[in-house]
PyMOL Python script that loads the backbone (N, CA, C, O; Angstrom):
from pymol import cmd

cmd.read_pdbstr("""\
ATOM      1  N   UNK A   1      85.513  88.909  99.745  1.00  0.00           N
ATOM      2  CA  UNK A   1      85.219  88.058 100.892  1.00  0.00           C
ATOM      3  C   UNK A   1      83.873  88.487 101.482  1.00  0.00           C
ATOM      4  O   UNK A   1      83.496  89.658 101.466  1.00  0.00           O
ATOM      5  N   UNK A   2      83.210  87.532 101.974  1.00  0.00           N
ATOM      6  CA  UNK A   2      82.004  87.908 102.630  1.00  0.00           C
ATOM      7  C   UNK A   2      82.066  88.542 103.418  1.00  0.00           C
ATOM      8  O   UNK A   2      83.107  88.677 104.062  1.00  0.00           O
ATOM      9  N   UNK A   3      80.562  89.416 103.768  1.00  0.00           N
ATOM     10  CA  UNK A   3      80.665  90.677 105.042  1.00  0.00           C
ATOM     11  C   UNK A   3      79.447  90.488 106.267  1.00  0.00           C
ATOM     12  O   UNK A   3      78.849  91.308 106.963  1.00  0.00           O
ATOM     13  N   UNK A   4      79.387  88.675 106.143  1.00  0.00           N
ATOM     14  CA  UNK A   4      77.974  88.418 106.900  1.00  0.00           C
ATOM     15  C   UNK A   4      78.964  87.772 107.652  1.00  0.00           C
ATOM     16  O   UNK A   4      79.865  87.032 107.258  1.00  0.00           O
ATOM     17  N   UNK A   5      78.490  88.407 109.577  1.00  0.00           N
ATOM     18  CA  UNK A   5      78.880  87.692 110.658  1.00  0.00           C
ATOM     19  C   UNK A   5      78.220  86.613 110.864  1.00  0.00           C
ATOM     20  O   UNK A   5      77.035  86.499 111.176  1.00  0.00           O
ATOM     21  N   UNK A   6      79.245  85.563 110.630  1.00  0.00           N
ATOM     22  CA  UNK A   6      78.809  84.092 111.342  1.00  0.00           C
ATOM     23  C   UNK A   6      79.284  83.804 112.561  1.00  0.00           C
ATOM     24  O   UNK A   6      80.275  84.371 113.021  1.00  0.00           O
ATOM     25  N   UNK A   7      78.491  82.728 113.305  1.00  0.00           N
ATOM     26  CA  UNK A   7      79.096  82.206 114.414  1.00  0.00           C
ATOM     27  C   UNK A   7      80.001  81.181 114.163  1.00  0.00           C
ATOM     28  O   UNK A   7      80.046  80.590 113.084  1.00  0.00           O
ATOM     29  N   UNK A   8      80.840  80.905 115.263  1.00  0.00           N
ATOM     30  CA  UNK A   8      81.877  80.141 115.000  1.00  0.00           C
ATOM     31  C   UNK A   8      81.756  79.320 114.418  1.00  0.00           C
ATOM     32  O   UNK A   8      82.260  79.180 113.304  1.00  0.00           O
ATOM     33  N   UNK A   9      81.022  78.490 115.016  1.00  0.00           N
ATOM     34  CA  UNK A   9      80.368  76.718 114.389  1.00  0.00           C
ATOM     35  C   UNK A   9      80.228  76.571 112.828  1.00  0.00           C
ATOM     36  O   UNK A   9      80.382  75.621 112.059  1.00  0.00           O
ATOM     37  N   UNK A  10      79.869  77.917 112.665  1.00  0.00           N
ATOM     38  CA  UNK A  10      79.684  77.934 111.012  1.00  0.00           C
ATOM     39  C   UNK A  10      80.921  78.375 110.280  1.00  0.00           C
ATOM     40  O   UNK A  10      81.227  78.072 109.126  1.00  0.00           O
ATOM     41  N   UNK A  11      81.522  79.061 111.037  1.00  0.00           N
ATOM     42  CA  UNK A  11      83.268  79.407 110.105  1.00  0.00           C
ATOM     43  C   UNK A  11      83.763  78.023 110.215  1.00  0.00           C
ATOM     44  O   UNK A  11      84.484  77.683 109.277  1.00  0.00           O
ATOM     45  N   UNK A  12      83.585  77.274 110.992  1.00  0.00           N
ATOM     46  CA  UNK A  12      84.224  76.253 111.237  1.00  0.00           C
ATOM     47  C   UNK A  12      83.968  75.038 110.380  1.00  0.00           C
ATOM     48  O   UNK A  12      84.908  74.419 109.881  1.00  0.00           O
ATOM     49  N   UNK A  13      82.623  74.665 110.189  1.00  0.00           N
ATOM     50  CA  UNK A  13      82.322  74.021 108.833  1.00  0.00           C
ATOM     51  C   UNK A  13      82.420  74.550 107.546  1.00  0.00           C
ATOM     52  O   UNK A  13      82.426  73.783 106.583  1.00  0.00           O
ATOM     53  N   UNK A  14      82.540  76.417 107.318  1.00  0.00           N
ATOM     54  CA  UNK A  14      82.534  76.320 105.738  1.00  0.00           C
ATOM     55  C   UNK A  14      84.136  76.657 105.618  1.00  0.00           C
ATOM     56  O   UNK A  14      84.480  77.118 104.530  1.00  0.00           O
ATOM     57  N   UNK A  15      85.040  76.499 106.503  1.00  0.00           N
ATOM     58  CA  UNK A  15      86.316  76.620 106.355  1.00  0.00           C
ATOM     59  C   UNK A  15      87.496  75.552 107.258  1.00  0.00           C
ATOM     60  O   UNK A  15      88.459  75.742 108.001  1.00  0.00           O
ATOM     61  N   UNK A  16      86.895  74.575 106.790  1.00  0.00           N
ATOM     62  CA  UNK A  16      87.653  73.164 107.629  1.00  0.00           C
ATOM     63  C   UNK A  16      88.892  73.474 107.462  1.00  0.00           C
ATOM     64  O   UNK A  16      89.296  74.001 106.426  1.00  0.00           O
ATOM     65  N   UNK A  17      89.926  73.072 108.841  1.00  0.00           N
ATOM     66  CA  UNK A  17      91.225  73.261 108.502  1.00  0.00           C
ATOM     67  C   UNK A  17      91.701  74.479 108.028  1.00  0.00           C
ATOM     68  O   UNK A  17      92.714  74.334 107.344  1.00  0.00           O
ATOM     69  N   UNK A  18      91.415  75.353 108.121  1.00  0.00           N
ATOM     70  CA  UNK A  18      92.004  76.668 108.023  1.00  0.00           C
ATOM     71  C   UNK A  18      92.452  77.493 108.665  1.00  0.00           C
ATOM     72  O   UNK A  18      92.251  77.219 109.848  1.00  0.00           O
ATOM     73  N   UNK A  19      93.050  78.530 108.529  1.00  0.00           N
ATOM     74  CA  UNK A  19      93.198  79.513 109.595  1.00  0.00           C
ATOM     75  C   UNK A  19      92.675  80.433 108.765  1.00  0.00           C
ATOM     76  O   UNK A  19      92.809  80.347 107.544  1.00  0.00           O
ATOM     77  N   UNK A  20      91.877  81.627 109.496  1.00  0.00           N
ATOM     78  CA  UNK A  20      91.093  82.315 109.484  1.00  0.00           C
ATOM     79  C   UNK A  20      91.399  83.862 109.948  1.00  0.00           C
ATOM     80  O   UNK A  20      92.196  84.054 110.867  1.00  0.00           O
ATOM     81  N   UNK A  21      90.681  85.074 109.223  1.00  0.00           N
ATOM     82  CA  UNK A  21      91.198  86.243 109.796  1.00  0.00           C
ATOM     83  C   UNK A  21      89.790  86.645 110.052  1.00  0.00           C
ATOM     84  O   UNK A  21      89.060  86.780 109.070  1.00  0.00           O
ATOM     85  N   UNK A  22      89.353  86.836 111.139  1.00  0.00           N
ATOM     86  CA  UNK A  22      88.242  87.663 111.782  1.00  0.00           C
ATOM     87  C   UNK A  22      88.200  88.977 112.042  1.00  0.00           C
ATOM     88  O   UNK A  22      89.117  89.408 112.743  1.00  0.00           O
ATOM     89  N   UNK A  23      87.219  89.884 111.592  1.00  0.00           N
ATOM     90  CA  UNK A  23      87.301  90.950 111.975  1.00  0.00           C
ATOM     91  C   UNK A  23      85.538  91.463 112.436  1.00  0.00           C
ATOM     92  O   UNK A  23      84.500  90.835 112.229  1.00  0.00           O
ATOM     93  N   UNK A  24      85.653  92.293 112.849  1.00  0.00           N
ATOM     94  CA  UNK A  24      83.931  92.933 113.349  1.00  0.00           C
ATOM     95  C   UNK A  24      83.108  91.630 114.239  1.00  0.00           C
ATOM     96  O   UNK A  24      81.905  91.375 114.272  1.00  0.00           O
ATOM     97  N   UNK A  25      84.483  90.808 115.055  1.00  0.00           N
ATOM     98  CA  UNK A  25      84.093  90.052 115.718  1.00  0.00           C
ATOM     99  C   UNK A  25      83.314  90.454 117.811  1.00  0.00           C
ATOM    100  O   UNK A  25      83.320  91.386 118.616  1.00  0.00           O
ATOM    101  N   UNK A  26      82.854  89.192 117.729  1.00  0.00           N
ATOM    102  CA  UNK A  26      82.614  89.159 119.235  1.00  0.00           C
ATOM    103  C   UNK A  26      83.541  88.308 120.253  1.00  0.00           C
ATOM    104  O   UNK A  26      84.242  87.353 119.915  1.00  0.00           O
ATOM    105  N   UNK A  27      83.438  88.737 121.327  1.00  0.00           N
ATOM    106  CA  UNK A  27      84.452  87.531 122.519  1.00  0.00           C
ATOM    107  C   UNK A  27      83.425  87.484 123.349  1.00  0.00           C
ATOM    108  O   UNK A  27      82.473  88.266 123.353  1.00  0.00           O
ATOM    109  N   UNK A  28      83.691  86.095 124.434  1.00  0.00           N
ATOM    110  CA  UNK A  28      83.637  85.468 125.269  1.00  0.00           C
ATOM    111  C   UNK A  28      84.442  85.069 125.617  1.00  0.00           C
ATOM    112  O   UNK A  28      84.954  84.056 125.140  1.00  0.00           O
ATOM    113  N   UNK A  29      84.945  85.801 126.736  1.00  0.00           N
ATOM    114  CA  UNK A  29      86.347  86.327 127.466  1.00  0.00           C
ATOM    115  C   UNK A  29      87.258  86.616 126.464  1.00  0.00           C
ATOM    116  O   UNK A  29      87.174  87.776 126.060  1.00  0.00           O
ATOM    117  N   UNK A  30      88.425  85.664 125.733  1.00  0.00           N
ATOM    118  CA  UNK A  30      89.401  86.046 125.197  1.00  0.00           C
ATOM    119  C   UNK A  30      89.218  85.162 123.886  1.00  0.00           C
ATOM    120  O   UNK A  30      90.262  84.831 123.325  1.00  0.00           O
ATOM    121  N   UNK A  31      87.869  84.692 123.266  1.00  0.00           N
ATOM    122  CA  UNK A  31      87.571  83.560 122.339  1.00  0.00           C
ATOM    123  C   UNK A  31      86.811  84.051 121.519  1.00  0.00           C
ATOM    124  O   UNK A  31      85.808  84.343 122.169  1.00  0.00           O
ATOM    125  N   UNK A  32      86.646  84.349 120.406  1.00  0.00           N
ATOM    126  CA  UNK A  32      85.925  85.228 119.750  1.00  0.00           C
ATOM    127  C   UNK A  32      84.444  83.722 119.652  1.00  0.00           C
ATOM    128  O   UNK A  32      84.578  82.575 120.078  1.00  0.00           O
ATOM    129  N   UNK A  33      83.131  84.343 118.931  1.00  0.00           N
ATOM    130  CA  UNK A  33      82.162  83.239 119.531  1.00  0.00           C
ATOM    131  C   UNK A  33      81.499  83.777 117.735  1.00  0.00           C
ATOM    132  O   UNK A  33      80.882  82.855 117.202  1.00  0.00           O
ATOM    133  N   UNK A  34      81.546  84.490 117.264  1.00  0.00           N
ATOM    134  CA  UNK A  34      81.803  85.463 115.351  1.00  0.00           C
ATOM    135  C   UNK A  34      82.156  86.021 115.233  1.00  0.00           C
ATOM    136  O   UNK A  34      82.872  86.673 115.994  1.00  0.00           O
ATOM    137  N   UNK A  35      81.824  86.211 113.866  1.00  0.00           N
ATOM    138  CA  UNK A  35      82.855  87.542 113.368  1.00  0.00           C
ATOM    139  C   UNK A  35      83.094  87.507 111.507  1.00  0.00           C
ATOM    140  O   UNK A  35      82.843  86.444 110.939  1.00  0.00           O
ATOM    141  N   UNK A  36      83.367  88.188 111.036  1.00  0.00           N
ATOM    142  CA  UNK A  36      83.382  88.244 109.654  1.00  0.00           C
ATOM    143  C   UNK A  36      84.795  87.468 109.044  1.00  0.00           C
ATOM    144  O   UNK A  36      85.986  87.707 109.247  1.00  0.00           O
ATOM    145  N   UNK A  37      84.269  86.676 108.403  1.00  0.00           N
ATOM    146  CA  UNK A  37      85.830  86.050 107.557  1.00  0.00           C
ATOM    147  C   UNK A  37      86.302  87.164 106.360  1.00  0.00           C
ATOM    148  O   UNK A  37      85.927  87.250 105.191  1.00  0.00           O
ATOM    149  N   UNK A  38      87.158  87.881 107.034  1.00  0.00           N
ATOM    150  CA  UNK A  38      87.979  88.670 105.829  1.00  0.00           C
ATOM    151  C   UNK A  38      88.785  88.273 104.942  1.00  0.00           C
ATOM    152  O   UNK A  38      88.831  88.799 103.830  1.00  0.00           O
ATOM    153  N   UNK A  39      89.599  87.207 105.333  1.00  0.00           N
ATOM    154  CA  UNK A  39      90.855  86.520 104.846  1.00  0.00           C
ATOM    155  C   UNK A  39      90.884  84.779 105.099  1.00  0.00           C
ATOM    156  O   UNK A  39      90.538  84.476 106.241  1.00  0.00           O
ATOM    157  N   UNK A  40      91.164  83.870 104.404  1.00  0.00           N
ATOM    158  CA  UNK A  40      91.644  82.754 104.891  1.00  0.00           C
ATOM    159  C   UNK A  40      92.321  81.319 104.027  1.00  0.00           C
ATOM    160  O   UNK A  40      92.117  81.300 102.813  1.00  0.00           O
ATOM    161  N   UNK A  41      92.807  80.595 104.409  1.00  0.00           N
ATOM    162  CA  UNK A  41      93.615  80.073 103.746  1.00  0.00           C
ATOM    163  C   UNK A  41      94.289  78.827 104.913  1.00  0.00           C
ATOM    164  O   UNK A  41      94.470  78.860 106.131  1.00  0.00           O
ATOM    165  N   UNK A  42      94.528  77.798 103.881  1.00  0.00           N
ATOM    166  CA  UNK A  42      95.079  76.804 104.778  1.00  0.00           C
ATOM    167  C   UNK A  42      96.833  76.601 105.204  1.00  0.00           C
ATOM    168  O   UNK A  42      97.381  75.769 105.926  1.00  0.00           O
ATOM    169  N   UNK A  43      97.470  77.931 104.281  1.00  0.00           N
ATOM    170  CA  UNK A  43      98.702  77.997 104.811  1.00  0.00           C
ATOM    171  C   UNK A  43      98.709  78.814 105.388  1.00  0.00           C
ATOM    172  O   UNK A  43      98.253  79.881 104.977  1.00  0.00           O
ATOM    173  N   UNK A  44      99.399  78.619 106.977  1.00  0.00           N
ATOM    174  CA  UNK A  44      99.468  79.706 108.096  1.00  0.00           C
ATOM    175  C   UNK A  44     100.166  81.187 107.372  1.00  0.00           C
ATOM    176  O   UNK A  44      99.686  82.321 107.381  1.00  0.00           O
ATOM    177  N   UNK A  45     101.253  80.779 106.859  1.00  0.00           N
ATOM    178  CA  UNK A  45     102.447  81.837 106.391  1.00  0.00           C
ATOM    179  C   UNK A  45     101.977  82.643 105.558  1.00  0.00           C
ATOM    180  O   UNK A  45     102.321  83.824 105.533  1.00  0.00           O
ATOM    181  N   UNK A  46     101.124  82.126 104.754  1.00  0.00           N
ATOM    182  CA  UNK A  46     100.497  82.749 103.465  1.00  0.00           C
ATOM    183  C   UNK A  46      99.423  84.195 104.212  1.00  0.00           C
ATOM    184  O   UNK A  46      99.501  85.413 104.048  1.00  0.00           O
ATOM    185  N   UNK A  47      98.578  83.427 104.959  1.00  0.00           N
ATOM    186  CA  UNK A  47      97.308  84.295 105.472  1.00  0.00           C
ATOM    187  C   UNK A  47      98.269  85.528 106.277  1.00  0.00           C
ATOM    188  O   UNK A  47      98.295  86.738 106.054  1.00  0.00           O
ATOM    189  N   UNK A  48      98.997  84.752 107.245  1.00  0.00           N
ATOM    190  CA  UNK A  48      99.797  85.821 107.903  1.00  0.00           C
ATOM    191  C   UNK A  48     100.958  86.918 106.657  1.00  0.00           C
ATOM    192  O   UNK A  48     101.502  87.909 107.145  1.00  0.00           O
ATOM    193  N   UNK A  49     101.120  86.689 105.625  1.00  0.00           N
ATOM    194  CA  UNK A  49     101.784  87.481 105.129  1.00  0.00           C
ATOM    195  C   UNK A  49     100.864  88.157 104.120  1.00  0.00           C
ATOM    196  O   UNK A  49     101.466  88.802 103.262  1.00  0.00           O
ATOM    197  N   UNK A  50      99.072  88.146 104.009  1.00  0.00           N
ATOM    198  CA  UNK A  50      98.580  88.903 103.622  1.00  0.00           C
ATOM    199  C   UNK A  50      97.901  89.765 104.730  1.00  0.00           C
ATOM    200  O   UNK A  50      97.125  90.678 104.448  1.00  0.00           O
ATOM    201  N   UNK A  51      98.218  89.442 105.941  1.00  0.00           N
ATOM    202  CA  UNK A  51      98.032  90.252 107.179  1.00  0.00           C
ATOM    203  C   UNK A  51      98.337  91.566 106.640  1.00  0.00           C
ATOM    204  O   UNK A  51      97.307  92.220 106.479  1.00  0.00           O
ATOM    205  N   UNK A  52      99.631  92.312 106.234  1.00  0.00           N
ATOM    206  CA  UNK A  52     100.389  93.481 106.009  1.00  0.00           C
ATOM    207  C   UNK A  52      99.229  94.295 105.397  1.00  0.00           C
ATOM    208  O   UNK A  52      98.948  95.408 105.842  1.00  0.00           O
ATOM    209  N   UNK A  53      98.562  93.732 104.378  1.00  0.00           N
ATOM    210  CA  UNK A  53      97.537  94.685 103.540  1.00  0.00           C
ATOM    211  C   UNK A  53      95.933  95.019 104.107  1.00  0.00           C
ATOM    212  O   UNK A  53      95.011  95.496 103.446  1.00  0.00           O
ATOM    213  N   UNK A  54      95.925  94.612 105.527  1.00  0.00           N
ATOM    214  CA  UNK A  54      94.415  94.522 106.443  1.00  0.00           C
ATOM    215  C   UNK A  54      95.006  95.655 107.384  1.00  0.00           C
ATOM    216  O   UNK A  54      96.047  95.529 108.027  1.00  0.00           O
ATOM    217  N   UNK A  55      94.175  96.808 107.373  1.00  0.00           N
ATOM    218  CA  UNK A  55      94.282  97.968 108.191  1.00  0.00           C
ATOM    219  C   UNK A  55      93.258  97.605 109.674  1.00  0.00           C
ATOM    220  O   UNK A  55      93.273  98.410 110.605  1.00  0.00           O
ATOM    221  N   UNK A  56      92.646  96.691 109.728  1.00  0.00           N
ATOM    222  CA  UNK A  56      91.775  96.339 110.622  1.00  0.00           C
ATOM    223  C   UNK A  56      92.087  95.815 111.934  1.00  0.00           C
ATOM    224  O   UNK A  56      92.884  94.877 111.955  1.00  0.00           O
ATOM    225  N   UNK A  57      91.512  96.328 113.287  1.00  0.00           N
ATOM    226  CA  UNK A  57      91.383  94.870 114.387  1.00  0.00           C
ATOM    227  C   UNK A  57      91.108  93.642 113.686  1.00  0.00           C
ATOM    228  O   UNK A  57      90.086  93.325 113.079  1.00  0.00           O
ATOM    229  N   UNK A  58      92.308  92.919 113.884  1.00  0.00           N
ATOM    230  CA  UNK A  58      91.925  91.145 113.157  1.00  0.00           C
ATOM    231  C   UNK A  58      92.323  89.884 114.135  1.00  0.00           C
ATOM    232  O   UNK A  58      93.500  89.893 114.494  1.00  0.00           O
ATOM    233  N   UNK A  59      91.522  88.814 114.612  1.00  0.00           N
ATOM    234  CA  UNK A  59      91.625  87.639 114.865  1.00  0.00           C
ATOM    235  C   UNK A  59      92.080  86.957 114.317  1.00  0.00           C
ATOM    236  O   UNK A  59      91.839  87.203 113.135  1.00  0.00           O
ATOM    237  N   UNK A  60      92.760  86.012 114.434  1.00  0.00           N
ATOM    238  CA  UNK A  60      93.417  85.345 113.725  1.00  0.00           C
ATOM    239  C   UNK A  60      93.461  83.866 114.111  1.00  0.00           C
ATOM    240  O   UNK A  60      94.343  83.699 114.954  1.00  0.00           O
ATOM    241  N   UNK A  61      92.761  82.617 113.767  1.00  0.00           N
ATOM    242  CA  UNK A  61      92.262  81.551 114.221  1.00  0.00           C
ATOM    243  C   UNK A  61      92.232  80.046 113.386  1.00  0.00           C
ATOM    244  O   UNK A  61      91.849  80.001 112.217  1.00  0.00           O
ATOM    245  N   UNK A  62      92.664  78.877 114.095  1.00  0.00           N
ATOM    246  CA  UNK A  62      92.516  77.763 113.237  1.00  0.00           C
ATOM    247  C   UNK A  62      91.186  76.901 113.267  1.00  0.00           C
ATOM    248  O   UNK A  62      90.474  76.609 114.227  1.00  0.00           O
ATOM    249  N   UNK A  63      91.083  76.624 112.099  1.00  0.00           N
ATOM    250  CA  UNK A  63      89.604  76.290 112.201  1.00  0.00           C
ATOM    251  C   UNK A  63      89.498  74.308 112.641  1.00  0.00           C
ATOM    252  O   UNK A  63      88.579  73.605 113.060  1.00  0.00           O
ATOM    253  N   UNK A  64      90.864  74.042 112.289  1.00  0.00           N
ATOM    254  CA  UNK A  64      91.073  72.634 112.416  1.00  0.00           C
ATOM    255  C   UNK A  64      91.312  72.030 114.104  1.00  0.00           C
ATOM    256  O   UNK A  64      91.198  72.804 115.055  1.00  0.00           O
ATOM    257  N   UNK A  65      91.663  70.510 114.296  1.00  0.00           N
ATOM    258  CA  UNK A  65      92.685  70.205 115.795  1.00  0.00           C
ATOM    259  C   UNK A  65      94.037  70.650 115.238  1.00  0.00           C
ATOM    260  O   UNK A  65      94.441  70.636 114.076  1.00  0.00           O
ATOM    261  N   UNK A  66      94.606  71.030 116.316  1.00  0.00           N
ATOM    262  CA  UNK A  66      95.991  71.385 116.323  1.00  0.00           C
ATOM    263  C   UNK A  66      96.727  69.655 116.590  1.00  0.00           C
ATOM    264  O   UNK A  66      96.364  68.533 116.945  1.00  0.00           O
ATOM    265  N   UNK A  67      97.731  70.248 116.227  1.00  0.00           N
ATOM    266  CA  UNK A  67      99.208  68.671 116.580  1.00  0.00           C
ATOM    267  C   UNK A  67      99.108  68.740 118.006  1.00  0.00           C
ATOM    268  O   UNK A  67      99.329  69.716 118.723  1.00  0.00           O
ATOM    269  N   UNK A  68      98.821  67.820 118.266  1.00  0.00           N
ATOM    270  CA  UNK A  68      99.190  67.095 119.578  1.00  0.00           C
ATOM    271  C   UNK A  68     100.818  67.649 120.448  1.00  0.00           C
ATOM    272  O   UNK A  68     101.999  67.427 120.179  1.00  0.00           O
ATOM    273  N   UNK A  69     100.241  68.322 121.393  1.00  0.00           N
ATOM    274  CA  UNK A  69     101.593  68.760 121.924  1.00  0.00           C
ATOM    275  C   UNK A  69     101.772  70.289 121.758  1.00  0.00           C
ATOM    276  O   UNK A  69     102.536  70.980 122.432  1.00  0.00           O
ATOM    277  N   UNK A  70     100.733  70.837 120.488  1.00  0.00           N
ATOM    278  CA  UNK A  70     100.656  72.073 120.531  1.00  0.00           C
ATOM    279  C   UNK A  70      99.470  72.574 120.915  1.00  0.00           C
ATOM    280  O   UNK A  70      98.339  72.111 120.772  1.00  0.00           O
ATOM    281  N   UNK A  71      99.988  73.957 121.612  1.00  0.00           N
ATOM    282  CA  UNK A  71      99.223  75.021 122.432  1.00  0.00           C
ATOM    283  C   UNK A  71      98.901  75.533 122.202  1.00  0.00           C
ATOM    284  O   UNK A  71      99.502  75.730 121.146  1.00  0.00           O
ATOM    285  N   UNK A  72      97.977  76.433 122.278  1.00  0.00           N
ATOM    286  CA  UNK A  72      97.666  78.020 121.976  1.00  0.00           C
ATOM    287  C   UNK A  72      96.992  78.345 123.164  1.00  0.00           C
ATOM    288  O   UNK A  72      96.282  77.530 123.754  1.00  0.00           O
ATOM    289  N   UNK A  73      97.185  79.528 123.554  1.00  0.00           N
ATOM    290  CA  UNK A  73      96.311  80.439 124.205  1.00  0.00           C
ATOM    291  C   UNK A  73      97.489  81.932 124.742  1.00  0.00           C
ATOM    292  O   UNK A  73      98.661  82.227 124.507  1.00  0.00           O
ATOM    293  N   UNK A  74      96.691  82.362 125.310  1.00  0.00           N
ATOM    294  CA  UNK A  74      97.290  84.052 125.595  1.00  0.00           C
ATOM    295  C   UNK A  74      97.348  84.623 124.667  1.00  0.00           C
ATOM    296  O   UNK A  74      96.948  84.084 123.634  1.00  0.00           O
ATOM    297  N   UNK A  75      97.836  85.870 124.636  1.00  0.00           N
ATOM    298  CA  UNK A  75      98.143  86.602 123.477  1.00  0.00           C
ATOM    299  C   UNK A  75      99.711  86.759 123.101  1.00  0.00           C
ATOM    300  O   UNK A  75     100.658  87.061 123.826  1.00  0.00           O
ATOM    301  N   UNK A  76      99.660  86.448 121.712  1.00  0.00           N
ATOM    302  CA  UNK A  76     100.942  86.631 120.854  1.00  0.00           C
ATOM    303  C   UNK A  76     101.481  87.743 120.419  1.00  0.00           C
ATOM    304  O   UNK A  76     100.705  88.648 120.110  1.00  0.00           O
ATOM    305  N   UNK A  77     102.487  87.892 120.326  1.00  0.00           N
ATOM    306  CA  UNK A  77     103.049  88.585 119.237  1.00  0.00           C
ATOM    307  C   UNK A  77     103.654  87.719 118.158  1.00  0.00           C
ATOM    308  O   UNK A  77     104.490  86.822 118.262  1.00  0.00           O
ATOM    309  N   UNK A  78     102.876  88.321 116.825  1.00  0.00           N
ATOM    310  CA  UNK A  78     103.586  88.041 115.357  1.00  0.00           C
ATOM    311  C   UNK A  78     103.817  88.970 114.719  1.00  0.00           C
ATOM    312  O   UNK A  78     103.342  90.087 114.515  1.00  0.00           O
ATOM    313  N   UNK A  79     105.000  88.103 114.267  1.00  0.00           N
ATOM    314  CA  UNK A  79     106.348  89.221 113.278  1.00  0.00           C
ATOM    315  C   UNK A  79     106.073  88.781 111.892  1.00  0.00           C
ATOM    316  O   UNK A  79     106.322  87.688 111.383  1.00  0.00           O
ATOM    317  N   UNK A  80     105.263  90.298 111.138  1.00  0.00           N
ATOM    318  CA  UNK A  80     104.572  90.140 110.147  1.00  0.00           C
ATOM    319  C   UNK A  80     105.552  90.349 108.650  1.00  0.00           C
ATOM    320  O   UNK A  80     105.383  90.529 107.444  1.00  0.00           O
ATOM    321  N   UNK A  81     106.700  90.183 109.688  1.00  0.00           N
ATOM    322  CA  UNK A  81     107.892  90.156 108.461  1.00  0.00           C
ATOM    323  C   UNK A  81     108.424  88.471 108.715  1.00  0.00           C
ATOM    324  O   UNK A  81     109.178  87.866 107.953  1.00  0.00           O
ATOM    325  N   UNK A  82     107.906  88.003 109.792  1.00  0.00           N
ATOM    326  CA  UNK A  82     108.710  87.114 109.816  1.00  0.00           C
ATOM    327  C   UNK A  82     107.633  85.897 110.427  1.00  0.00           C
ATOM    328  O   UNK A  82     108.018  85.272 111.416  1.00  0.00           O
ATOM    329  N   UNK A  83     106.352  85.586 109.860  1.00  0.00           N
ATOM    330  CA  UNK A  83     105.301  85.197 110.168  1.00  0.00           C
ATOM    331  C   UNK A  83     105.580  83.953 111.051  1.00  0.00           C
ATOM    332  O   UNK A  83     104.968  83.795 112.107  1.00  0.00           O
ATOM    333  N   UNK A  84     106.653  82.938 110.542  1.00  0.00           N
ATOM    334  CA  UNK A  84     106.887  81.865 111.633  1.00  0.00           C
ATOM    335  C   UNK A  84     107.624  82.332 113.102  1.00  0.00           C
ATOM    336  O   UNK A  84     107.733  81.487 113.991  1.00  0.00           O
ATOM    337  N   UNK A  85     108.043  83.500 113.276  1.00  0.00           N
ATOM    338  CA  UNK A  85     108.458  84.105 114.349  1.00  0.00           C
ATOM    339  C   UNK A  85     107.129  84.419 115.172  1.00  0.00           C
ATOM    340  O   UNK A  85     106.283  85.209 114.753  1.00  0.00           O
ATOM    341  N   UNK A  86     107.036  83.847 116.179  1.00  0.00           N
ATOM    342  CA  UNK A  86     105.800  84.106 117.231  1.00  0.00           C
ATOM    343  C   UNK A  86     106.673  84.422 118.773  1.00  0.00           C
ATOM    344  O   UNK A  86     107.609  83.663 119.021  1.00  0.00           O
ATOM    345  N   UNK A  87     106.455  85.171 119.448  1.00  0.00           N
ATOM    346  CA  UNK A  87     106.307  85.704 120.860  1.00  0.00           C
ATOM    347  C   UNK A  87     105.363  85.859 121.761  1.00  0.00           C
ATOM    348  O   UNK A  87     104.248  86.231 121.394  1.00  0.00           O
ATOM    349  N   UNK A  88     105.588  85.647 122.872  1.00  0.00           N
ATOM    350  CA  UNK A  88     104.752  85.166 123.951  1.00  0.00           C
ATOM    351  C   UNK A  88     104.666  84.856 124.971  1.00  0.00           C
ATOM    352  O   UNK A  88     103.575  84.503 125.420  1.00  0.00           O
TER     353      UNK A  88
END
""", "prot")
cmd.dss("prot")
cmd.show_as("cartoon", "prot")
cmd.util.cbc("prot")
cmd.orient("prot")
């Protein structure tokens, strides 16, 4: 995987629809603004269950719109045994 920090705008076009694992990133407040794509993939479950093998601070982000009706923000807890299990 590449080790060049991009800004968002650009993870965001070379990884449409994805979710994304960031690491050696930056914030603006609680939003990362780059950061290095370590990992990514368009199935949530998948990326999150290669989470286990990343020893790193990692972000974890969709690059697409979400479904209508769904939320995100604050911080989560995910159960990296049980990746569709989220807390919060």
């Amino acid at each position: 995987m590449a080790t060049e920090k991009l800004p968002w705008d650009e993870i965001k076009k070379k990884f449409p629809d994805e979710w994304v694992v960031l690491v050696d990133y930056e914030l603006d407040g609680d939003i990362p603004t780059n950061g290095v794509v370590l990992d990514h993939g368009s199935v949530k479950k998948e990326v999150y269950q290669r989470l286990r093998e990343i020893n790193d601070e990692c972000f974890v982000l969709y690059t697409g719109k979400m479904r209508r009706g769904l939320v995100m923000g604050g911080l989560y807890a995910v159960d990296l045994e049980d990746p569709d299990r989220v807390e919060g």
